[in-house]
Steps between C-alpha positions, in 0.01 A plus 500: 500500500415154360286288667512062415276392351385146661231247525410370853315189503235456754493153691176569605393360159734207502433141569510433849643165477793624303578825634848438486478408077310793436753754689810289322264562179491835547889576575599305210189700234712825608265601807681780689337419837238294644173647716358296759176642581478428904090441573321459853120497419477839732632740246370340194280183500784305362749269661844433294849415652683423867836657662673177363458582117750786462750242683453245224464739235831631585643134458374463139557862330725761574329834324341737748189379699228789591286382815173711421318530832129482480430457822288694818790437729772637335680686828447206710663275224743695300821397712384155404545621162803635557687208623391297196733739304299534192721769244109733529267509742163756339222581787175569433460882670142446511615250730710706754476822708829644463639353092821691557608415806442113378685598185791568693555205736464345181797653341676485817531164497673492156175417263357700262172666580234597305065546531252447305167698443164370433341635203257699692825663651604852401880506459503835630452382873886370483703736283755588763506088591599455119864661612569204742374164302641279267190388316186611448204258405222631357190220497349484164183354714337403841739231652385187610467281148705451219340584135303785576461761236728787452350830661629745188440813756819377717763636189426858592644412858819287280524822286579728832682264631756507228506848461597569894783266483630627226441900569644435833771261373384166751579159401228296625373229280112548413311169486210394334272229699151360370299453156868497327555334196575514119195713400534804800843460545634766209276708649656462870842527336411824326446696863877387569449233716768271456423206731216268403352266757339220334313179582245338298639683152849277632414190696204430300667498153620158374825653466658701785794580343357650171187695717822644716665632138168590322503755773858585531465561138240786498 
């Protein structure tokens, strides 16, 4: 099975005043998706985006938007979520007592599902959840901040992850989050990851277009 290849930027590193350039930026560069790192100062010590910005995002691009929930709440807010009709919604399963059970309302409701795993997180905690997602995110670092170096330890975990999917024949996308960028990212590509989440490396370039292919090119 072949799995696309695709750069996903994060909007977490965007300007906030032009939100809506940088995602029409990154559509037209060849981004496959946008990630939208949602932030509530409980979880992690950050605060990024509102309900209303997958709305408006949806007005200005139309490739996929993935609602990454960072957030202590998640069960209390998730139908929130839902109704915003995002194409992925990820959960942090640090974040929730029963991940699968979330995974499934999830996909119930006709989005794509997925988690994502700290890098303190063994993978083996979830190998019979990997059946039932759609994406898996593996965090190249702590969340909370853009820019943070790349923890090298986290490609064993992306090197497993590829080799269930593809010894049990599963389809879910694995994702890359945090510390990516031109230097670590042939590296990250090499486990057989083949979605790369990045912010800074993207929205900090002069060029968001070229960064975008640079990448697509490795």
């Amino acid at each position: 099975m072949e799995f696309k290849r695709q750069v996903s930027p994060s909007l977490l590193a965007a300007d906030y005043a032009y939100l809506g350039d940088a995602a029409i930026a990154a559509e037209s560069g060849g981004a496959g998706s946008l990630h939208v790192d949602y932030m509530d100062g409980h979880y992690v010590p950050n605060i990024s985006f509102g309900f209303d910005t997958i709305p408006a995002l949806k007005k200005r691009v139309k490739i996929p938007l993935i609602a990454h929930l960072m957030i202590s709440n998640t069960e209390e807010r998730l139908t929130d979520f839902i109704e915003l009709k995002p194409d992925y919604i990820i959960i942090q399963e640090d974040t929730v007592k029963d991940p699968p059970q979330l995974l499934a309302r999830i996909k119930e409701a006709g989005v794509k599902n997925g988690f994502a795993l700290k890098p303190d997180r063994p993978l083996s905690l979830f190998y019979e959840t990997l059946y039932t997602i759609d994406y898996l995110l593996i965090l190249g670092v702590f969340p909370g901040f853009g820019g943070q170096k790349f923890i090298e330890e986290t490609l064993d975990k992306m090197r497993v992850a590829h080799a269930f999917r593809v010894e049990h024949n599963l389809s879910y996308d694995i994702a890359v989050d945090g510390g990516v960028n031109k230097s670590t990212a042939p590296g990250i590509i090499g486990t057989g990851v083949n979605v790369l989440v990045a912010g800074t490396a993207i929205f900090g370039a002069s060029d968001v277009k070229k960064a975008i292919e640079e990448f697509l090119a490795l």
